[in-house]
N, C-alpha and C positions, 0 to 999 in steps of 0.2 A: 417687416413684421415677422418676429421668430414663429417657427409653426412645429408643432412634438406631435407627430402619427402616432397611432399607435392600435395594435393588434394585425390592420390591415395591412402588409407590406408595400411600400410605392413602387414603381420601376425603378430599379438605379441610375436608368437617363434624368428622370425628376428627382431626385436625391442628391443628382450635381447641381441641378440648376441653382439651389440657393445655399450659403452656406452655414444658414442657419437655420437648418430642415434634420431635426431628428425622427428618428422611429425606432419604437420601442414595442417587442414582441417576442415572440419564437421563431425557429427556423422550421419549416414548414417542412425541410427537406427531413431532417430529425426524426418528427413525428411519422412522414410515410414508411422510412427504416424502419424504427423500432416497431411499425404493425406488421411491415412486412415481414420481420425478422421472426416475431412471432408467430403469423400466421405459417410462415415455413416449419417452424419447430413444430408445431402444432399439428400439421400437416404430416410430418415424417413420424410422428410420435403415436397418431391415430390412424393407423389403417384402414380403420370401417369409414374415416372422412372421405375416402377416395368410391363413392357408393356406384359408383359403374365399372370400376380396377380396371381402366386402364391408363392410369400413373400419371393422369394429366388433369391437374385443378380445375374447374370448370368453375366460371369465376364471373360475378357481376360489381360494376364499379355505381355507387351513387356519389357522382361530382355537388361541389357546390357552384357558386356563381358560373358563370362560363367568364372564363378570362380572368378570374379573379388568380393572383400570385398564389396562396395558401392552396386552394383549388389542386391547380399545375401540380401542381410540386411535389404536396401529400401523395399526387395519385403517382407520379412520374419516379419517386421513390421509393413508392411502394412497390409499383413494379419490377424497380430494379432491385432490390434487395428479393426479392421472391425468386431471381432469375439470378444472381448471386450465389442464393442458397441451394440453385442446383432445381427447383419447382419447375416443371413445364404447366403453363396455361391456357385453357381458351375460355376469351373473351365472351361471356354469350349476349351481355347487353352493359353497355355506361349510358349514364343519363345524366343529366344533373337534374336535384332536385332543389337547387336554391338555398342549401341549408336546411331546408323546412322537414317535420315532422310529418305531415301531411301530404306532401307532394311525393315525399319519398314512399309512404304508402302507398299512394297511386301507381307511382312507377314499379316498385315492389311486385304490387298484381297482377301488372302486363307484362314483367318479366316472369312469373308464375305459371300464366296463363301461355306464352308463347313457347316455353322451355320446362320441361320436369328434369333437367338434368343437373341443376345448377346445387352448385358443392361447395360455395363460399359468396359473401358477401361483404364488400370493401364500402368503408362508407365515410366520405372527409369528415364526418363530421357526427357527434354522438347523437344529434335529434335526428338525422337522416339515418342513423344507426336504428333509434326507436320504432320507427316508420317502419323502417322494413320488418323489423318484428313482430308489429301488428301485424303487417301484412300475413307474415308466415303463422302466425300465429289463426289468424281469418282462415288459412288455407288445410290447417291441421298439423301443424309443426311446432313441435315443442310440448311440453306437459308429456301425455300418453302417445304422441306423435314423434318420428324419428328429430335429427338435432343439429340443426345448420349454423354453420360457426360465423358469427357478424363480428365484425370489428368496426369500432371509433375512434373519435378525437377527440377529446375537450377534456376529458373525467368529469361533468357535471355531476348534480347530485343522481338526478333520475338512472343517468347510465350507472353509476356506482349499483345503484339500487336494483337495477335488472344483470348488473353482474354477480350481483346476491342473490338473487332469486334464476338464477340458472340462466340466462338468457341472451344476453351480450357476452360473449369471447373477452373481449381485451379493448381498453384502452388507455388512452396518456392523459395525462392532466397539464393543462393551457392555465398557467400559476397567472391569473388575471388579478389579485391580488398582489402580486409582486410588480407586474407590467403597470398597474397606475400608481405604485407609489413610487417606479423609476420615472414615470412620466409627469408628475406632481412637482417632484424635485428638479427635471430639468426645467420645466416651466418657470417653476418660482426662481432658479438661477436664470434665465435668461429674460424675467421680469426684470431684473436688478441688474440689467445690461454685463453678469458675468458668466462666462465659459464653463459649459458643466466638463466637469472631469471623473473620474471613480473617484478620487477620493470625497467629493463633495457630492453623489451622489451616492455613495453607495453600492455600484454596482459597475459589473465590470464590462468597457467599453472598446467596442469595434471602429474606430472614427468616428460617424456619427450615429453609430447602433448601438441600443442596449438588446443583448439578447437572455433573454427570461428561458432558462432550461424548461424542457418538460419532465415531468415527475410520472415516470409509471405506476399505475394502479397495481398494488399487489393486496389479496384480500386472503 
């Protein structure tokens, strides 16, 4: 039985096991560059971001799933692109918050509460991006309160929405629209027992990957 993943990436050990096992997504690694790239720029570009001066990011990560591939990756790139661009960082708390909106507030608070020094906020994911927000937001950050740079992933609408109203830094857009109509079309070619190729899907392929660019947010 043909089987078309898609968003969540598999292990490439399970991607051999059958040979007609697609996945269709983004490259997770992509998305952690381009936040890292940016939060670097960002970083060298604002001076008052550095609010203790001495030249070292002071940095909290919100993971999603533990063990999840996008997870890994986003965060594993992100840090290397920051470390690339030359940023020194410490660490002052990672958590994963499951994706969630909600948990990532929780976790937000307790790193609030156990650190006043924290200069940045990394977060795989745009609801985990929200969360922390509230949270900063509960603690007197942002509006008439000084302005801590968050970053996401997804481009949902809400994150679009708090990058309008001052509040989320940066993120990329996860073209989920694009990823089920590459994933519609392999299906329905491997209903009719034939071979998806670009030309008959439309979209350009890695063996048995499609990979869906991400689309940075510019407002």
């Amino acid at each position: 039985v043909p089987l078309v993943m898609i968003n969540r990436e598999p292990l490439k050990e399970d991607m051999a096991k059958w040979d007609k096992v697609y996945y269709v997504g983004a490259r997770a690694d992509v998305c952690g560059r381009m936040a890292g790239n940016y939060l670097a720029s960002y970083w060298k570009s604002h001076s008052k971001a550095d609010r203790n001066g001495d030249g070292i990011m002071q940095l909290v990560i919100l993971k999603g799933e533990t063990g999840h591939q996008d997870s890994e990756l986003r965060t594993e790139y992100f840090l290397q692109a920051l470390a690339e661009n030359g940023v020194r960082i410490e660490r002052l708390g990672e958590e994963s918050a499951n994706w969630q909106r909600g948990e990532a507030r929780e976790i937000m608070t307790e790193f609030l509460l156990s650190s006043d020094g924290i200069e940045a906020v990394f977060s795989n994911n745009d609801m985990m991006a929200l969360g922390a927000i509230d949270a900063l937001k509960e603690a007197g950050w942002f509006d008439d309160g000084p302005y801590m740079p968050v970053i996401g992933c997804d481009g949902i609408e809400e994150a679009i929405q708090a990058m309008e109203d001052g509040y989320l830094l940066y993120t990329v857009k996860n073209d989920a629209e694009n990823q089920a109509r590459a994933a519609y079309r392999i299906a329905s070619l491997l209903a009719e027992d034939e071979v998806p190729d670009e030309d008959s899907i439309g979209y350009e392929m890695d063996g048995r990957y499609v990979w869906i660019p991400y689309q940075e947010i510019v407002l």
